[in-house]
N, CA, C and O of each residue as an XYZ file, in Angstrom:
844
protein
N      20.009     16.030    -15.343
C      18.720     15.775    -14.705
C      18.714     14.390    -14.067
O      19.190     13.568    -14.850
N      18.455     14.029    -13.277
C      17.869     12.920    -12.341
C      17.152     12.039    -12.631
O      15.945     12.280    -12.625
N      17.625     10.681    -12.995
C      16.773      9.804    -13.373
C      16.154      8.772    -12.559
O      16.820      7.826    -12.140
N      14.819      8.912    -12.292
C      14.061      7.882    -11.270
C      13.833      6.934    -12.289
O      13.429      7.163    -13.429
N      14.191      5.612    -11.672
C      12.914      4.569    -12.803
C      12.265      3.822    -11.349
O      12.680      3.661    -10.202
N      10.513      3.337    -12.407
C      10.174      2.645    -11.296
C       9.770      1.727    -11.790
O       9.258      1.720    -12.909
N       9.966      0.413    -10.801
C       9.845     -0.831    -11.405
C       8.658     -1.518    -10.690
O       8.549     -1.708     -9.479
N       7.776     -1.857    -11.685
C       6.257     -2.113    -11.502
C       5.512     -3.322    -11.477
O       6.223     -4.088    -12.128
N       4.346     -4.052    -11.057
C       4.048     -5.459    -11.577
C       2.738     -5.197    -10.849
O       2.089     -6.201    -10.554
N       2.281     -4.092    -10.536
C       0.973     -4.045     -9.814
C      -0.059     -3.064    -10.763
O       0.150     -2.818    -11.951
N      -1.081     -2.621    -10.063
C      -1.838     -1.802    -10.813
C      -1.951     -0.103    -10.902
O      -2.771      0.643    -11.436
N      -0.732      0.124    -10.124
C      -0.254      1.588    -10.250
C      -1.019      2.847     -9.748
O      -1.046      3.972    -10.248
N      -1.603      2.396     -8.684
C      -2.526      3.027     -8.363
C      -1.864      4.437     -7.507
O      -2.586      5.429     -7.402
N      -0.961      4.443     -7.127
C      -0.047      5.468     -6.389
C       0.508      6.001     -7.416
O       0.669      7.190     -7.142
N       0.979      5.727     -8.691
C       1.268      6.570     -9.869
C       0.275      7.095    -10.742
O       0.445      8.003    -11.555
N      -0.977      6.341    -10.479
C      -2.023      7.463    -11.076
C      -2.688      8.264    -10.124
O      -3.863      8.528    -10.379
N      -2.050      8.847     -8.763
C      -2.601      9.708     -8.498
C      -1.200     10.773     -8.347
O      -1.483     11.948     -8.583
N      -0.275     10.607     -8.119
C       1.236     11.149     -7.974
C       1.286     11.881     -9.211
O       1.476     13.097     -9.180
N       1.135     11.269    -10.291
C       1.309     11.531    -11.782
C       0.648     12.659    -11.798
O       1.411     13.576    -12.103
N      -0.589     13.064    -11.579
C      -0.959     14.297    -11.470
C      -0.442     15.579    -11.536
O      -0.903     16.582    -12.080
N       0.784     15.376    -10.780
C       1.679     16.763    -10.404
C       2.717     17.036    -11.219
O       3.679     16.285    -11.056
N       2.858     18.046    -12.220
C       4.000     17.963    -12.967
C       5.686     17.641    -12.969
O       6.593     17.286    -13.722
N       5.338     18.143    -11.165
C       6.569     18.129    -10.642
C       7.230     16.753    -10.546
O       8.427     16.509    -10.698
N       6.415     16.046    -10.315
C       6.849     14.226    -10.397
C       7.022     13.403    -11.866
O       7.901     12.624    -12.236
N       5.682     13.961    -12.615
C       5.791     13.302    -14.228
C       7.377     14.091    -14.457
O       8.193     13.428    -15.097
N       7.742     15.226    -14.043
C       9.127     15.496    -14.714
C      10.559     14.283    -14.194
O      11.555     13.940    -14.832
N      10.269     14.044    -13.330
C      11.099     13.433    -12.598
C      11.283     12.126    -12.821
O      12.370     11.552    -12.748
N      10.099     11.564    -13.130
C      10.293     10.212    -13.809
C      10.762      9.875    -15.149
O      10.382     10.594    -16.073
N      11.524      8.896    -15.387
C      12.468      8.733    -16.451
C      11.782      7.385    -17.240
O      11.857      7.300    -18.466
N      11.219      6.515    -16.559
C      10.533      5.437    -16.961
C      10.127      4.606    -15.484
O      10.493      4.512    -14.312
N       8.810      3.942    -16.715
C       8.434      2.816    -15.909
C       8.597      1.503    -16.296
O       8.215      1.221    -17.432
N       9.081      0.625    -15.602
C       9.449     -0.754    -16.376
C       9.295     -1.585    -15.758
O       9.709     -1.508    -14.601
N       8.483     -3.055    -16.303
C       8.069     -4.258    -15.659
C       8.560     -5.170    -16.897
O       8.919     -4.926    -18.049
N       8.353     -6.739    -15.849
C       8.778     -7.705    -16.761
C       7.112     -8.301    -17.534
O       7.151     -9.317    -18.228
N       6.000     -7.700    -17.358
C       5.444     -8.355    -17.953
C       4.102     -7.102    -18.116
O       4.115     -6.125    -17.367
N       3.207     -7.247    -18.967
C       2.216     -6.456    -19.017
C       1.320     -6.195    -17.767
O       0.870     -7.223    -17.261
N       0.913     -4.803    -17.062
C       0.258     -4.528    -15.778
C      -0.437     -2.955    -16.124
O      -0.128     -2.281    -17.106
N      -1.068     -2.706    -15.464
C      -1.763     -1.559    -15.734
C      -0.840     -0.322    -15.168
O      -0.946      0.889    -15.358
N       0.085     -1.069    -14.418
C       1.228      0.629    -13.964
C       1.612      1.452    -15.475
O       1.513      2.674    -15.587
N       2.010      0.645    -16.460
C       2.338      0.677    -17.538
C       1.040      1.500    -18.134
O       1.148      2.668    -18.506
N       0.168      0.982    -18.170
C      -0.909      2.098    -18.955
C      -1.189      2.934    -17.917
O      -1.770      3.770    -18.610
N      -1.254      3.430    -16.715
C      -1.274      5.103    -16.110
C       0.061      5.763    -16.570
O       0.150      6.932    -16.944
N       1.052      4.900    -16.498
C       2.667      5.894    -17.046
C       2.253      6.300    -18.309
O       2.614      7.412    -18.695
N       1.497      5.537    -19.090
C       1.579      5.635    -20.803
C       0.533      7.089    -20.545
O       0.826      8.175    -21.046
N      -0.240      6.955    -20.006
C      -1.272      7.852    -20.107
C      -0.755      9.225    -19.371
O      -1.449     10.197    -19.668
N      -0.188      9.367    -18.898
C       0.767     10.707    -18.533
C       1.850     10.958    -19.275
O       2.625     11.897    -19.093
N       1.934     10.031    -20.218
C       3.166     10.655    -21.128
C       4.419     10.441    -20.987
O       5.307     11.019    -21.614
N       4.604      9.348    -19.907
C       6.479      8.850    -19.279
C       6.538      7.549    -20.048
O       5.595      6.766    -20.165
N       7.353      7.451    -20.393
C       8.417      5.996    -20.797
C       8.199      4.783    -20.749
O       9.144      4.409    -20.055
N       7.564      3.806    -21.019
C       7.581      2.784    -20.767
C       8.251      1.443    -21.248
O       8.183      1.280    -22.466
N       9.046      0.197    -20.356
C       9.414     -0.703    -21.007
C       9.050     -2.279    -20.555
O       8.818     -2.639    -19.401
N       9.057     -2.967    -21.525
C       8.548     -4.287    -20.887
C       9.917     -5.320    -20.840
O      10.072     -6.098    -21.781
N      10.697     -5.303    -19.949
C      11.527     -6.314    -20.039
C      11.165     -7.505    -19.608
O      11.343     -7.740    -18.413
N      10.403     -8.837    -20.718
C      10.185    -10.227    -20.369
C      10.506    -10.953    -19.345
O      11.641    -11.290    -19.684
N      10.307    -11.490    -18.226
C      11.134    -12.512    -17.812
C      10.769    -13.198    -16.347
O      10.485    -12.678    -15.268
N      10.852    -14.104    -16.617
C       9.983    -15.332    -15.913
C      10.008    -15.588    -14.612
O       9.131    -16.284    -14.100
N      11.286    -14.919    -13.713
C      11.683    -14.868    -12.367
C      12.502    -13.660    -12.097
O      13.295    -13.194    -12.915
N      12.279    -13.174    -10.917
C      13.339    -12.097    -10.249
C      14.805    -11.647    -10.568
O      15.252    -10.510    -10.722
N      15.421    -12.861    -10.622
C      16.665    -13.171    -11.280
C      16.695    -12.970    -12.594
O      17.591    -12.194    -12.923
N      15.914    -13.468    -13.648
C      16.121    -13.224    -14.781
C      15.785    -11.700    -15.094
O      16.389    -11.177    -16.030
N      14.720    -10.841    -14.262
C      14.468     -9.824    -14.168
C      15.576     -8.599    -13.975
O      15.806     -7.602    -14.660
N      16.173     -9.115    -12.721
C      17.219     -8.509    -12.499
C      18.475     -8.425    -13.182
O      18.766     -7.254    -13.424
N      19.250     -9.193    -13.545
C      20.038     -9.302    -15.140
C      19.759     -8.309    -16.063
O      20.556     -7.426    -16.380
N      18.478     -8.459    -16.560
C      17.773     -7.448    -17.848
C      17.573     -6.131    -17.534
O      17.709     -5.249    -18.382
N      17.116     -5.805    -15.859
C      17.742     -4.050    -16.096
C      19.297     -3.991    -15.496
O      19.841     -2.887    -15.528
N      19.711     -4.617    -15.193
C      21.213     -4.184    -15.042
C      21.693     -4.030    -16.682
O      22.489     -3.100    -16.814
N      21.459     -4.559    -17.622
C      21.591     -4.698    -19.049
C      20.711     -3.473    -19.682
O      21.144     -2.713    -20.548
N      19.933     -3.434    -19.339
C      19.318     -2.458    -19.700
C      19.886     -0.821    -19.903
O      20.080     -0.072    -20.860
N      20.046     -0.739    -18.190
C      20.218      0.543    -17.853
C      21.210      1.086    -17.410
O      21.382      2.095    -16.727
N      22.356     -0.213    -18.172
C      23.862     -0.176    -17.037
C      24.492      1.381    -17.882
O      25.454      1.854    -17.277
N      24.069      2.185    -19.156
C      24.588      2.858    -19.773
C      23.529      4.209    -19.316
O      23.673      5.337    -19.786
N      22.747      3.935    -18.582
C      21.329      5.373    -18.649
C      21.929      6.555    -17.197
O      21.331      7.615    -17.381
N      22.429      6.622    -16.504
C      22.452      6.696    -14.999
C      21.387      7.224    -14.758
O      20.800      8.284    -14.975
N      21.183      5.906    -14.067
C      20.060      5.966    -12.983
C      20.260      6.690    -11.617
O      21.429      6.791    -11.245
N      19.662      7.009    -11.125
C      19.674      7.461     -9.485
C      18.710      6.956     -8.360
O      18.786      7.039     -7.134
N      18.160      6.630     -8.851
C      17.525      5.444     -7.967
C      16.105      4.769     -8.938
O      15.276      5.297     -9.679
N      16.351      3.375     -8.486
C      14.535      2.586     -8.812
C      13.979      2.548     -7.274
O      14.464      2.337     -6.163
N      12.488      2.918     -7.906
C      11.757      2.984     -6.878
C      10.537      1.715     -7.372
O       9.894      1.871     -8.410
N      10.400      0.844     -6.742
C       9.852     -0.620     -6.493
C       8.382     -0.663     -6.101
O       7.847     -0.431     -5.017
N       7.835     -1.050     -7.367
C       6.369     -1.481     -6.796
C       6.100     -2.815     -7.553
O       5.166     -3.052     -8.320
N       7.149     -3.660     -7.162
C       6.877     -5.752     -7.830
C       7.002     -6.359     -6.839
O       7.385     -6.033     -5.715
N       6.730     -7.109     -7.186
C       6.005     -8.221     -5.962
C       6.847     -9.627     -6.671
O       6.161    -10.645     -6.574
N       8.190     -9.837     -7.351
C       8.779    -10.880     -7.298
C      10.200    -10.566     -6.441
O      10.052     -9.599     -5.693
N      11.125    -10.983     -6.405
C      12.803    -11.130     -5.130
C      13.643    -10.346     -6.178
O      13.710    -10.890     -7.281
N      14.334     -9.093     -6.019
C      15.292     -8.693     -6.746
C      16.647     -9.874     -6.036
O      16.659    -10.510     -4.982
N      17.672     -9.773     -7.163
C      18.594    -10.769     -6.420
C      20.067     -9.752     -6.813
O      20.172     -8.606     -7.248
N      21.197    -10.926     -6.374
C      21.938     -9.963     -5.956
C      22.779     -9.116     -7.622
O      23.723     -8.328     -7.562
N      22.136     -9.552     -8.855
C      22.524     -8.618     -9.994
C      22.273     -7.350     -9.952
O      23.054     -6.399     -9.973
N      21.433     -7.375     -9.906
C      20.784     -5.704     -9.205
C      21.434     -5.131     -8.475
O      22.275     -4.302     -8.821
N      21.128     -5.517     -7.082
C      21.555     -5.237     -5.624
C      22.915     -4.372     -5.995
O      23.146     -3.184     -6.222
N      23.705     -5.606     -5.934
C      25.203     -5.640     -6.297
C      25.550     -4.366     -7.030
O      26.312     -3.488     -6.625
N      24.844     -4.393     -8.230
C      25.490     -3.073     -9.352
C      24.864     -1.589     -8.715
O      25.428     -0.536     -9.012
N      23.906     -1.595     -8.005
C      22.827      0.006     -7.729
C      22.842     -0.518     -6.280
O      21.774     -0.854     -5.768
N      24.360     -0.633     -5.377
C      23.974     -0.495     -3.835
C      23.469      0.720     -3.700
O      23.800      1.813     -4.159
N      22.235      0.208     -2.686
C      21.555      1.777     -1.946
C      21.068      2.825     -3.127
O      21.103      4.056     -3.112
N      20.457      1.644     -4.474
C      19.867      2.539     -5.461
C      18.558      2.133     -5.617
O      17.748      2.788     -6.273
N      18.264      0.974     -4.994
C      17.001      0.437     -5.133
C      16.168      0.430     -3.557
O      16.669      0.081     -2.488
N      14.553      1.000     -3.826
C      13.792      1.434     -2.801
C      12.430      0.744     -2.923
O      11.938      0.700     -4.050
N      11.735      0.176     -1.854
C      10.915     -0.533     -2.344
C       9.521     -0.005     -1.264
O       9.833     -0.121     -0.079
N       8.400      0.419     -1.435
C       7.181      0.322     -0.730
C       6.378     -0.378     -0.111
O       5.512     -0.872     -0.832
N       6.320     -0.616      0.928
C       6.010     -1.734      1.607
C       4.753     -1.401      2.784
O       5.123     -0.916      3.853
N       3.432     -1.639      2.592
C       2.186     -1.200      3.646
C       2.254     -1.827      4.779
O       1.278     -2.473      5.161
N       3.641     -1.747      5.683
C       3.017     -1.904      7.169
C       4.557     -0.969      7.597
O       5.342     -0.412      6.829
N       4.588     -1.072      9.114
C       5.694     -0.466      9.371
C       6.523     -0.964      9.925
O       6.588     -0.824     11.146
N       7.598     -1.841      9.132
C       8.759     -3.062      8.879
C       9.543     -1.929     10.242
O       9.551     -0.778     10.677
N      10.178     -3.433     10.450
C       9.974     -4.867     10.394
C       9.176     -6.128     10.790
O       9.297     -7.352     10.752
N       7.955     -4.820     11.344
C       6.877     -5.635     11.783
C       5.899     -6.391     10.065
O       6.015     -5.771      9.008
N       5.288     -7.335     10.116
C       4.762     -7.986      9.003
C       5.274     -7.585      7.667
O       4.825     -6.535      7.207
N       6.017     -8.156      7.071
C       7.163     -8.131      5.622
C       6.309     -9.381      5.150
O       5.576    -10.214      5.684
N       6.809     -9.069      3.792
C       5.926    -10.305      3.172
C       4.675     -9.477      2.141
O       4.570     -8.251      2.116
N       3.920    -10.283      1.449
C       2.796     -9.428      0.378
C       2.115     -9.303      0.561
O       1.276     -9.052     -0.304
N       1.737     -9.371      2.209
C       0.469     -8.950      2.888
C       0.560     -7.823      3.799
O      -0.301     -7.804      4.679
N       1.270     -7.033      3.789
C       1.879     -6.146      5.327
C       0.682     -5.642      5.796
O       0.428     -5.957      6.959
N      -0.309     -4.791      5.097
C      -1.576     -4.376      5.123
C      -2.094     -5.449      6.051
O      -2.307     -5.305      7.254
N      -2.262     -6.513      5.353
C      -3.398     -7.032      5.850
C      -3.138     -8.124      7.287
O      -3.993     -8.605      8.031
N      -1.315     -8.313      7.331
C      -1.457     -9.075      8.374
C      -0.921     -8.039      9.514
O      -0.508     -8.559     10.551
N      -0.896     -6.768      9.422
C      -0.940     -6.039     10.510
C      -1.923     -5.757     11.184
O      -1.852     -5.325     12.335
N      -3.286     -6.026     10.370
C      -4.708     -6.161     11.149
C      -4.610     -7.265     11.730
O      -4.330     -7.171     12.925
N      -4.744     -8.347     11.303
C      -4.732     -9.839     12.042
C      -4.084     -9.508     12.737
O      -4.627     -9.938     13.755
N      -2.842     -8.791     13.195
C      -2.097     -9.084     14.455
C      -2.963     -8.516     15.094
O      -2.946     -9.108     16.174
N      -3.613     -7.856     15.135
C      -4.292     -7.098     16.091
C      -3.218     -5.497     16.729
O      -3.277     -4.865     17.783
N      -2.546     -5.381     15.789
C      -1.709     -3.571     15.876
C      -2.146     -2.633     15.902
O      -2.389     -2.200     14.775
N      -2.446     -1.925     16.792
C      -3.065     -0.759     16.966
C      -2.839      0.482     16.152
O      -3.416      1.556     16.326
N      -1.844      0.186     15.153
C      -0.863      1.523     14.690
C      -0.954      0.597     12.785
O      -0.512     -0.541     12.623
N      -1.431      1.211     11.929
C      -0.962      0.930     10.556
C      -0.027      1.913     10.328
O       0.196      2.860     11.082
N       0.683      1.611      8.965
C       1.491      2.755      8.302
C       2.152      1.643      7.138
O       2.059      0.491      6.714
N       2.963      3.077      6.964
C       3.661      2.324      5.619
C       5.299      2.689      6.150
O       5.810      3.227      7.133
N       5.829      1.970      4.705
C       7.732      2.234      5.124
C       7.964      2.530      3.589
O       7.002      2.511      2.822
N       9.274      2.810      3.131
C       9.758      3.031      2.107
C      11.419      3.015      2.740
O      12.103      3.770      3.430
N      11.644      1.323      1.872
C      12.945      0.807      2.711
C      13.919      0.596      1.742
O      13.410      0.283      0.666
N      14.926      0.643      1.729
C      16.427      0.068      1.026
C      16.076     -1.106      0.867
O      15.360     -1.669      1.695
N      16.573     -1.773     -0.371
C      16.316     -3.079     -0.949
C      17.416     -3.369     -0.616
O      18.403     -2.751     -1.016
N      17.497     -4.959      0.659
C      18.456     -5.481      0.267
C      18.254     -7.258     -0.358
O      17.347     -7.652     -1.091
N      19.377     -8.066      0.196
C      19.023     -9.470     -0.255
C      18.016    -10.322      0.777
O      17.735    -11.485      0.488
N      17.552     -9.783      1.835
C      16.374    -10.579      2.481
C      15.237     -9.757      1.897
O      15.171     -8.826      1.094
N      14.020    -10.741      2.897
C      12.795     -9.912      2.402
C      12.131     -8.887      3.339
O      11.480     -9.144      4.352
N      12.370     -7.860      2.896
C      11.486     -6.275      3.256
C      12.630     -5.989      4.707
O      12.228     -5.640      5.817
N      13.743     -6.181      4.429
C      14.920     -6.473      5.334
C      15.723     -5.226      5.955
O      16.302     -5.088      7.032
N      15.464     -4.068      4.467
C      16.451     -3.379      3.966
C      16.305     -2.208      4.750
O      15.118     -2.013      5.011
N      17.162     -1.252      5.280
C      17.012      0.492      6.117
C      16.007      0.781      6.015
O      15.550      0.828      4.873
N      15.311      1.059      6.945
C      14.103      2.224      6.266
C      14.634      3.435      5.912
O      15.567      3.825      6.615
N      14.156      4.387      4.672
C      14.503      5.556      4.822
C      13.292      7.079      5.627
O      13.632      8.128      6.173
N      11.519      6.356      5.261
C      10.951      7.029      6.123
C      10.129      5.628      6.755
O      10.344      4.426      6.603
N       9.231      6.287      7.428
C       8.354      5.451      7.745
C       6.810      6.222      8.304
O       7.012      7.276      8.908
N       5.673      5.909      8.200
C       4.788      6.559      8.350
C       3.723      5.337      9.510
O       3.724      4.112      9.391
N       2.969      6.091     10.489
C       2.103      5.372     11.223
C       0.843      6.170     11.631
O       0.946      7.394     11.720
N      -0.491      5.489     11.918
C      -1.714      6.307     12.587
C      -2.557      5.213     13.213
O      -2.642      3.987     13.135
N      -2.945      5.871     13.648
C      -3.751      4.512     14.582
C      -5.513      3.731     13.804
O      -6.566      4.225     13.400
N      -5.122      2.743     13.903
C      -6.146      1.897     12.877
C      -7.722      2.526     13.417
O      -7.739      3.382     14.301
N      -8.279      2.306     13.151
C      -9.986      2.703     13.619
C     -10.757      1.847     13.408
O     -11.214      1.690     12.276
N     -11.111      1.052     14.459
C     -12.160      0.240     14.775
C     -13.449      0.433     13.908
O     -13.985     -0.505     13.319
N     -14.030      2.081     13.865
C     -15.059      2.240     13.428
C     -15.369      2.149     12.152
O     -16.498      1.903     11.729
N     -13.749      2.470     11.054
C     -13.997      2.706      9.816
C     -14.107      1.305      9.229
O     -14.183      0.345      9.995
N     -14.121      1.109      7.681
C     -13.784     -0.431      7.368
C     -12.375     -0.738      6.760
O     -11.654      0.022      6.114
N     -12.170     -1.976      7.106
C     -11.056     -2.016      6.602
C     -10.405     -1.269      5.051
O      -9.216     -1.057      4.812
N     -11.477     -1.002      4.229
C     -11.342     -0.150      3.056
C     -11.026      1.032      3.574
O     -10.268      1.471      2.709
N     -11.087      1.735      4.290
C     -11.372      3.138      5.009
C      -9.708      2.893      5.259
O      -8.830      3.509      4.654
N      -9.446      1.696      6.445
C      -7.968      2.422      6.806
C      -7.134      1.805      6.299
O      -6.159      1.595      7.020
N      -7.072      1.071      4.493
C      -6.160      0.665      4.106
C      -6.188      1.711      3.295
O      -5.271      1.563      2.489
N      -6.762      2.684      3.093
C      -7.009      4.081      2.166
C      -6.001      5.017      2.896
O      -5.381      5.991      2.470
N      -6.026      4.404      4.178
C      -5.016      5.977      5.043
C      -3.421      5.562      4.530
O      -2.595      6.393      4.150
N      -3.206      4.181      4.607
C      -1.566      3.661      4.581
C      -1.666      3.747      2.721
O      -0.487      3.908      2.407
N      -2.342      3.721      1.659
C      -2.399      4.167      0.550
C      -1.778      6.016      0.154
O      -1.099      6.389     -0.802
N      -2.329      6.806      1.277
C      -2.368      8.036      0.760
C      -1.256      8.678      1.768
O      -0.848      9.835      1.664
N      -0.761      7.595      2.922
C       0.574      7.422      3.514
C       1.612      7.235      1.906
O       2.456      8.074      1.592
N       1.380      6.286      1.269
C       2.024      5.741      0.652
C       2.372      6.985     -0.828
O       3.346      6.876     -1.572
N       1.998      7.368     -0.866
C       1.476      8.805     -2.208
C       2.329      9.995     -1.517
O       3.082     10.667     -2.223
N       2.234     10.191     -0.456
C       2.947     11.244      0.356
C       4.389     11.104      0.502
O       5.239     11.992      0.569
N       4.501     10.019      0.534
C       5.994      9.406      1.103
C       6.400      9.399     -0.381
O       7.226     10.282     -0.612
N       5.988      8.501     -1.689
C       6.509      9.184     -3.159
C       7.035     10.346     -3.226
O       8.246     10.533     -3.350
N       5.835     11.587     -3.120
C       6.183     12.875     -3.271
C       7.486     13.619     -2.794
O       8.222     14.392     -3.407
N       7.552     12.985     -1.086
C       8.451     13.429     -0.226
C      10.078     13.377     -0.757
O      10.986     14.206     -0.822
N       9.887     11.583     -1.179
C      10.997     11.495     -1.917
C      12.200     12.172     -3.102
O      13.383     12.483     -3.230
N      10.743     12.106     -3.878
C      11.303     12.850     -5.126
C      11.861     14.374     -4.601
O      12.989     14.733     -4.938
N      11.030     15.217     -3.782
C      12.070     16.317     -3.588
C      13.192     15.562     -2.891
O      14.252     15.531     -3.516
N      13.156     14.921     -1.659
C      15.005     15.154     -1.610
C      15.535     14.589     -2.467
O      16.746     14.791     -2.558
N      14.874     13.622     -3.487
C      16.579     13.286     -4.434
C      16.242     14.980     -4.687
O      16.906     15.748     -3.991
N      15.536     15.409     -5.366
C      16.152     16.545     -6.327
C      16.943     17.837     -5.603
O      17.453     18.846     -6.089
N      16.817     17.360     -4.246
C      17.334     18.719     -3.197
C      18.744     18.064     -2.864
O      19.434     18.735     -2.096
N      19.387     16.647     -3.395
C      20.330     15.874     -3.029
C      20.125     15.792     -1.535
O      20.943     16.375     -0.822
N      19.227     15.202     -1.040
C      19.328     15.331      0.552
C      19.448     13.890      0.709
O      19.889     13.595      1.820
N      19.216     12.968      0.007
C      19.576     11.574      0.615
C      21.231     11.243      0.507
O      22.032     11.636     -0.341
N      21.398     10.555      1.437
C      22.669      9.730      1.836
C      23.160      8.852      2.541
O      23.022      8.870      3.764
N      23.886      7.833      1.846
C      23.994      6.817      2.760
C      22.585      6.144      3.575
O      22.600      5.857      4.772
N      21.748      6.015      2.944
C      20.283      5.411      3.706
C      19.728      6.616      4.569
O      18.693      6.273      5.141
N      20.027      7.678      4.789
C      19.403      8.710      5.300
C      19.231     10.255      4.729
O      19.878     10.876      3.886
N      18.074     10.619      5.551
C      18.438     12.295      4.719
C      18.749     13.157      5.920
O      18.577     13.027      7.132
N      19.441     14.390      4.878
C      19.878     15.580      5.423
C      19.189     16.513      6.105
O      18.098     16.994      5.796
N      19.814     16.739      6.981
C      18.913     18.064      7.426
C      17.109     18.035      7.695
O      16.243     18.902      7.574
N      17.083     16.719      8.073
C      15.763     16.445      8.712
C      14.884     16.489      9.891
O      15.616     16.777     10.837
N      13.723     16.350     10.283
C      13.536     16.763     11.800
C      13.411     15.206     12.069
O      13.574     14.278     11.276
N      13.069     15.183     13.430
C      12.449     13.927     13.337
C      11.414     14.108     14.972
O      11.568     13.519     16.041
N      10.721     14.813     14.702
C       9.389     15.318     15.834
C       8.032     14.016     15.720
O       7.566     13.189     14.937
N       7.881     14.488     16.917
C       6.264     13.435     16.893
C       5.613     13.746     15.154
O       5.528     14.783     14.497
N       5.300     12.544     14.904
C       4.476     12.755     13.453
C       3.805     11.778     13.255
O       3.726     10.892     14.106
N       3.093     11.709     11.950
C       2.894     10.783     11.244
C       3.672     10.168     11.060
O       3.744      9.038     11.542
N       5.043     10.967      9.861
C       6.054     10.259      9.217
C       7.104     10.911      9.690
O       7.247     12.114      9.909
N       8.029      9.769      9.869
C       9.496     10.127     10.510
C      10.706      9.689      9.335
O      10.852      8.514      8.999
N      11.281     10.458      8.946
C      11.742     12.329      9.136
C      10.671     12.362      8.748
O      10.041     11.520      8.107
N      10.215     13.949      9.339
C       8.773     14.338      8.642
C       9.087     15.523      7.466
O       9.981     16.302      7.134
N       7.563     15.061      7.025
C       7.564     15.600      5.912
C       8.257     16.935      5.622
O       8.564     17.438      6.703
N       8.590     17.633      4.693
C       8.919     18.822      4.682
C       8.350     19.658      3.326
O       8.065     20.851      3.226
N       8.307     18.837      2.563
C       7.419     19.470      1.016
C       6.353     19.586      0.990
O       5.703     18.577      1.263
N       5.629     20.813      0.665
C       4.191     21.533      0.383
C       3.814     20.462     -0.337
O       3.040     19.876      0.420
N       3.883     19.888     -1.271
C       3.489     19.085     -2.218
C       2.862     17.650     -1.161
O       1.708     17.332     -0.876
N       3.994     17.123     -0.841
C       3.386     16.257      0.198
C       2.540     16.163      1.304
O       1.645     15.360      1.572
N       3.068     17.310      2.007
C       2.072     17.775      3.025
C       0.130     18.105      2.344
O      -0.990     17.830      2.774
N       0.432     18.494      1.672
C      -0.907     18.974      1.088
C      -1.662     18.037      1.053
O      -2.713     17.996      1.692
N      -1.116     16.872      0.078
C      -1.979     16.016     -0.587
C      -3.032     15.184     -0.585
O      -2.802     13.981     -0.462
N      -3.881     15.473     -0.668
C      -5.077     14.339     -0.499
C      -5.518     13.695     -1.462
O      -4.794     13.782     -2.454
N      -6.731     12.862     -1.626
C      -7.331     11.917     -2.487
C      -8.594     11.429     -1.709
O      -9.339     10.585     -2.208
């Protein structure tokens, strides 16, 4: 079986609505942060794995799951922290680590993507879900999702769209690992037509989903 871990430091708000679907709680293997966060209590509360590995910087972070999990095989971490993986990590899980990022890189990188893609004045939000490498928000994209911002709604309104961008693109994922369709930073047998999200979607699960 396929082991996802995801590595957390936020408030998990894309895993408490993902979690929902059995098909994903199966798929997840754990959730693990270096310090106490509420991702940790939605994982706990669906019943997946949780671990707290301590530690005070990125680097020291990174060390402790290479130590961790150098015996578990992993198949990919999927990234929702907000400190620098460095190159312990990197190095041991090339092209195993994936990180979520709310704008559509390489335009605004950084811990604001959301919000300084409005200030630019971009007509287009979205999200990415990119290969971790050693710069910041640097790494392949593997999808990427966009729609056009709306003047009329509030900014709550269309940071809700690149949120439930962001939930879709999870879902999407998890089937191709489990269909083995990723490789080498890309997937198999994909379209890539006018869309939202490019490759587009292809799973009922994703496609469906709302909130």
């Amino acid at each position: 079986m396929k082991k996802i871990v995801i590595i957390a430091s936020t408030g998990g708000s894309v895993l408490s609505k993902v979690l929902h679907l059995p098909s994903i709680q199966n798929s997840i293997f754990m959730v693990v942060s270096d310090r106490q966060c509420t991702a940790l209590d939605v994982a706990q509360k669906f019943g997946v794995d949780t671990k707290i590995l301590s530690a005070k910087s990125g680097k020291e972070f990174s060390i402790k799951l290479v130590d961790f999990f150098k015996d578990k095989d992993v198949s990919y971490f999927l990234s929702f922290y907000t400190r620098i993986f460095t190159e312990e990590l990197l190095n041991t899980y090339e092209d195993k680590v994936l990180n979520f990022h709310p704008s559509i890189l390489p335009a605004c990188p950084g811990t604001d993507g959301f919000g300084d893609t409005v200030r630019s004045g971009a007509k287009f939000i979205g999200s990415t879900l990119h290969f971790v490498d050693l710069g910041i928000d640097t790494g392949m994209p593997l999808i990427q999702s966009s729609f056009p911002y709306q003047p009329s709604l509030t900014l709550k309104q269309n940071r809700h769209r690149v949120f439930i961008q962001q939930c879709k693109i999870f879902i999407q994922f998890i089937e191709w690992d489990n269909q083995n369709r990723i490789k080498d930073c890309s997937v198999l047998e994909s379209k890539y037509e006018l869309s939202e999200f490019v490759p587009n979607l292809d799973s009922n699960l994703a496609i469906e989903f709302d909130c």
